[in-house]
C-alpha positions in Angstrom: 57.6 5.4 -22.5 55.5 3.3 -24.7 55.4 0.2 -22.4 54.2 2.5 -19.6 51.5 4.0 -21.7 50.5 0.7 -23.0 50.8 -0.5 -19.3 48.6 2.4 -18.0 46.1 1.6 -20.8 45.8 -2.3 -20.1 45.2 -1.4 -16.0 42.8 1.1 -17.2 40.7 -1.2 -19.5 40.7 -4.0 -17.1 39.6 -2.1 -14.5 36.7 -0.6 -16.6 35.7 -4.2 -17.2 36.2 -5.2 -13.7 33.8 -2.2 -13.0 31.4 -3.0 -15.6 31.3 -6.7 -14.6 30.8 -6.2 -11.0 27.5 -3.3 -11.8 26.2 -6.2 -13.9 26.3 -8.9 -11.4 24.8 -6.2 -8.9 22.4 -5.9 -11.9 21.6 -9.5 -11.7 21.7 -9.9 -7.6 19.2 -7.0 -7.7 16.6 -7.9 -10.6 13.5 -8.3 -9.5 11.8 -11.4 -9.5 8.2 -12.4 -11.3 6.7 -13.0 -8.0 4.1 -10.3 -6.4 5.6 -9.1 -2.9 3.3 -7.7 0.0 5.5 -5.6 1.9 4.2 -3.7 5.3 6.7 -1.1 5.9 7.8 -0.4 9.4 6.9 3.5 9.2 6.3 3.5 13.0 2.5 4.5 14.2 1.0 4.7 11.0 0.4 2.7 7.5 1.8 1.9 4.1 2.0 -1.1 1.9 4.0 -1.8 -0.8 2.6 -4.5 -3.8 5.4 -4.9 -6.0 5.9 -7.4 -8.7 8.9 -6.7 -11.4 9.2 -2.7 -12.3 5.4 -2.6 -11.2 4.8 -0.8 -7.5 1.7 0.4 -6.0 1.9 1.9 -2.6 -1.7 1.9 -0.2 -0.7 5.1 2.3 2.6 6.0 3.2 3.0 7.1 7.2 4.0 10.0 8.2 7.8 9.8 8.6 8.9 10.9 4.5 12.3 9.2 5.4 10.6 6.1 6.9 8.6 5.5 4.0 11.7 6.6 1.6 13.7 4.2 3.3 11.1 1.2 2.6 11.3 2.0 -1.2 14.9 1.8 -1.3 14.8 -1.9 0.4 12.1 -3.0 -2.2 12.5 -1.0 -5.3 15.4 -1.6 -7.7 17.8 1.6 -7.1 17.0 1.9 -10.9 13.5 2.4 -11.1 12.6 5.9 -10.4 8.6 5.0 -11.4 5.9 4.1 -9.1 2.1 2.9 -11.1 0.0 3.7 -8.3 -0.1 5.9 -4.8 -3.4 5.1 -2.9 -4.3 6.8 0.9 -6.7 5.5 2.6 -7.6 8.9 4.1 -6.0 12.0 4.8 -4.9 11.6 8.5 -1.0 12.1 8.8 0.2 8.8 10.2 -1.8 7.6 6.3 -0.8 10.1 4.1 2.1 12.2 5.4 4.8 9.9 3.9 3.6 10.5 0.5 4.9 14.0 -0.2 8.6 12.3 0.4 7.3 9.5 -2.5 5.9 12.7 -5.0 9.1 14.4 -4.5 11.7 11.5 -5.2 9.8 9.5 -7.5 7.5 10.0 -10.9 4.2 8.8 -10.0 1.8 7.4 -12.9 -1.4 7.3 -11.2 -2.6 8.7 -7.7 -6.6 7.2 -6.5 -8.0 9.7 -4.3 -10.6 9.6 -1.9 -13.3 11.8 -2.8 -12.6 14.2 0.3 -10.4 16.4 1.9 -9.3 17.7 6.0 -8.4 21.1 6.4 -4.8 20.8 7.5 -0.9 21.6 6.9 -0.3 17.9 6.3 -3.3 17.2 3.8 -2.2 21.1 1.8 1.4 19.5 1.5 -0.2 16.3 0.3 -2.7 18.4 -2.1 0.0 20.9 -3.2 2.5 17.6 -4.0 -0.4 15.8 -6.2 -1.0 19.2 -8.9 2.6 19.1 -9.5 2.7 15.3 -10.0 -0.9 16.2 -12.1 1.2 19.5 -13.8 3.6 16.5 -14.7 1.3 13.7 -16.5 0.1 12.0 -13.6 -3.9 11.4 -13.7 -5.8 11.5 -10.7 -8.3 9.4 -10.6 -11.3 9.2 -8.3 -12.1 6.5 -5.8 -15.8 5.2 -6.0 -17.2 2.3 -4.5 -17.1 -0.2 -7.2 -14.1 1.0 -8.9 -11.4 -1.6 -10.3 -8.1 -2.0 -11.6 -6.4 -4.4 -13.6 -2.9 -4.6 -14.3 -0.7 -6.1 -16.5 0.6 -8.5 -13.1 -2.6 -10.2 -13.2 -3.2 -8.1 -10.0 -7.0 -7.3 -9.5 -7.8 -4.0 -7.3 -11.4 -3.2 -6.4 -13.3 -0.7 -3.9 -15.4 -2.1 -1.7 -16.0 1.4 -0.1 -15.2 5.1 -0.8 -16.8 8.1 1.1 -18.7 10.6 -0.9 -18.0 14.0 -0.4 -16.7 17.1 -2.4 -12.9 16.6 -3.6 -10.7 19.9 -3.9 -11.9 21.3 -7.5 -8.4 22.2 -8.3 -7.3 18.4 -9.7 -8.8 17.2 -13.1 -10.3 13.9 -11.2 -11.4 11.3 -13.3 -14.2 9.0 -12.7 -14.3 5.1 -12.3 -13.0 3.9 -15.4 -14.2 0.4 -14.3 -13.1 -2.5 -17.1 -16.0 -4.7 -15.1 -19.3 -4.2 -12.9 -18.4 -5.5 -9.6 -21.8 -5.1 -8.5 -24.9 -3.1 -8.9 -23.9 0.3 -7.1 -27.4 1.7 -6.5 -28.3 -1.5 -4.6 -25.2 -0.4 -2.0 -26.9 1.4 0.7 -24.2 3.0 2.9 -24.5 5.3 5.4 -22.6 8.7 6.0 -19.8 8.8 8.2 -18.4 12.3 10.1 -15.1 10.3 11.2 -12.0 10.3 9.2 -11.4 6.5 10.7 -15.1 5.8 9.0 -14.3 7.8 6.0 -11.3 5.3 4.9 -11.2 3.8 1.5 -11.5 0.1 1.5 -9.6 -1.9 -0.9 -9.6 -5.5 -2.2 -6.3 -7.0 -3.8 -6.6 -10.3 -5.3 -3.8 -11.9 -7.7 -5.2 -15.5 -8.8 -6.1 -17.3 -5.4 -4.5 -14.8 -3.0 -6.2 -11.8 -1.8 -5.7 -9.2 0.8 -8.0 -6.8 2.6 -6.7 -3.1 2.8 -8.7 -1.4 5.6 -6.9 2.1 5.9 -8.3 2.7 10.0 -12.1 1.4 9.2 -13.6 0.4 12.3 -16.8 -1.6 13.4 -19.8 0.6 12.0 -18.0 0.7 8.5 -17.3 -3.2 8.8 -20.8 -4.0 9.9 -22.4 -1.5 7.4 -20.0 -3.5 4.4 -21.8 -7.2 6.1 -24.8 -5.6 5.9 -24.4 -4.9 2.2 -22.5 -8.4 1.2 -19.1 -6.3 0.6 -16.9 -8.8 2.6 -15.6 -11.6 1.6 -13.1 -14.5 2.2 -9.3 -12.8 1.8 -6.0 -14.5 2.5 -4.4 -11.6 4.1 -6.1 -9.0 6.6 -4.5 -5.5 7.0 -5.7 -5.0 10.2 -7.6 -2.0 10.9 -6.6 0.9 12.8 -3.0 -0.5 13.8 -5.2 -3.4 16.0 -7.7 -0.5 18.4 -10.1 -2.2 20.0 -12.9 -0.4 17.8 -12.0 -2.3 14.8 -11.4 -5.9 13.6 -15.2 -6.7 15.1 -15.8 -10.4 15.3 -18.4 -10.5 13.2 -16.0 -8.7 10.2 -13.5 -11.4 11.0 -15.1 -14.4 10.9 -16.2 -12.8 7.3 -13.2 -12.4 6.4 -11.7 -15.4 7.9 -8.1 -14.5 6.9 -4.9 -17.0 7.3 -2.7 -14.1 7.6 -2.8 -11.3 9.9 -0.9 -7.5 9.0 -0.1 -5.1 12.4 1.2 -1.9 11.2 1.9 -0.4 14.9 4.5 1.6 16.6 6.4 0.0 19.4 5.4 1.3 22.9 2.8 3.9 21.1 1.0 5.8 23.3 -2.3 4.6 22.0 -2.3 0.7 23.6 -2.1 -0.7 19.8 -2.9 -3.3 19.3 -5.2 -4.1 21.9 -5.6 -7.5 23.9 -8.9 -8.0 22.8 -8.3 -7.7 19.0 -5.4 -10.2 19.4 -7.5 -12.6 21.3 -10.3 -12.7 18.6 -7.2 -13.5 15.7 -6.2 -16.2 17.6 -9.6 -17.5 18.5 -10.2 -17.4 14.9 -7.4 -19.5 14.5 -5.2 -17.0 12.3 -2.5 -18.6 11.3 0.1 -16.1 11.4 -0.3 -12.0 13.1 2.6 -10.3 11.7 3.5 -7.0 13.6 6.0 -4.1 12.7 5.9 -2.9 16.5 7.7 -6.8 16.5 9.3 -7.8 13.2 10.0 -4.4 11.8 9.1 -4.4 7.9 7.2 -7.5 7.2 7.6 -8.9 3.4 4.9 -11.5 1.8 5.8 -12.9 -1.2 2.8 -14.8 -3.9 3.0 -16.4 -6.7 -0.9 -16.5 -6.8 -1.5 -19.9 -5.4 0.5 -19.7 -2.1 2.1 -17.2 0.7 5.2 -17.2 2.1 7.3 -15.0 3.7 11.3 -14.2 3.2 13.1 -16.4 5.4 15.6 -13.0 6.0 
């Protein structure tokens, strides 16, 4: 009886260590590296991108599918880390922000930048109703201004180069820019007002050393001529392109600006919309883009920096 309990405790211990050893080399296989990581999630017709470096994520919209977007995070986020810095929309049409309920629910959110408006719908009261209980929880809501920046810890630089103006829902305890810098002088920015939503995007520049990338929500060509005609736009590695490649954004003018080496098509396959069109796809590749990058194609597309160069996962 003794050998057999003494057996039975030997097979037990071992296989506790065989256990233990095999969670930490799963551990290992699945820490994240110190590079910064631009993932476009394939979340069908709509939008989200993912910046991640180490246990630090920000998310830029979020589609409308909550499982789409849920299942993106699993891919890219260590099954350990629970915490996302920064949740972003663009705007507050569904195929943007839909997703991000799903992200409030499953994940503690530090910091949420809204838009400084609001669409009277089911999706956006979700959305709303989702943000006070992440607010009720310690989250701060800040508000998005042109001009407004954020630095991290990664080295990662986040500025907005536009931000409609218009009454947010008084119900969230917004706070203003807390800008560390002045990007620019904003009573010299002279920008008009715009009725549509696609208009009323927020525009964001991401820069981490000497690569940047252009977040453009669904901004088309009188928000992209109105940010040349105020010297908002400049040179950025990677284009988002806007409004999943319609025809009415991505002007030429914008794109020469811009003059990106990299090209990000967040697009549905067959959508019933024509995205993206011909003649946006002609002007990348007259301006010699190096590489268009389409989920409608290639499914989730993952970028990955150090700072100084782009590359993408050869998976």
């Amino acid at each position: 009886m003794r050998k057999a309990g003494l057996s039975r405790w030997v097979l037990g211990v071992g296989s506790l260590l065989i256990s233990l050893t095999c969670l930490a080399l799963v551990m290992v296989w699945l820490w994240p590296d110190q590079d910064t990581h631009l993932v476009m999630c394939d979340v069908g017709q709509g939008d989200a991108i993912l910046i991640t470096q180490g246990f630090t994520q920000v998310l830029v919209d979020a589609g409308v599918n909550e499982e789409l977007i849920l299942q993106c995070l699993r891919e890219h986020v260590p099954f350990w880390d629970r915490e996302v810095d920064w949740i972003i929309p663009s705007h507050y049409d569904a195929d943007h922000s839909g997703g991000f309920v799903g992200v409030l629910d499953r994940f503690s959110v530090k910091n949420v930048l809204l838009a400084q408006d609001f669409k009277e719908t089911t999706d956006f009261e979700r959305f709303h109703a989702a943000v006070l209980r992440e607010q009720a929880e310690g989250a701060t809501v800040h508000t998005a201004q042109t001009g407004y920046f954020i630095a991290t810890d990664q080295q990662w630089q986040f500025s907005v180069l536009y931000a409609p103006a218009a009454k947010i829902p008084t119900d969230f305890e917004a706070h203003g820019g807390q800008a560390e810098t002045t990007l620019w002088d904003i009573n010299s920015v002279k920008m008009p007002v715009f009725a549509d939503s696609n208009n009323r995007s927020t525009v964001l520049s991401f820069r981490i050393n000497q690569v940047s990338m252009i977040l453009t929500g669904d901004m088309e060509a009188p928000l992209e001529q109105a940010l040349l005609e105020n010297n908002l736009v400049t040179h950025h590695t990677i284009l988002k392109v806007g409004h999943h490649g319609s025809k009415s954004s991505t002007s030429q003018a914008f794109l020469d600006q811009v003059a990106p080496e990299v090209a990000l098509v967040s697009v549905g396959t067959k959508n019933r919309y024509g995205h993206p069109s011909t003649l946006v796809l002609d002007r990348l590749r007259t301006a010699e883009v190096h590489s268009v990058l389409r989920t409608d194609e290639m499914g989730t597309v993952e970028l990955i920096t150090d700072g100084q160069r782009v590359w993408r996962r050869p998976w």
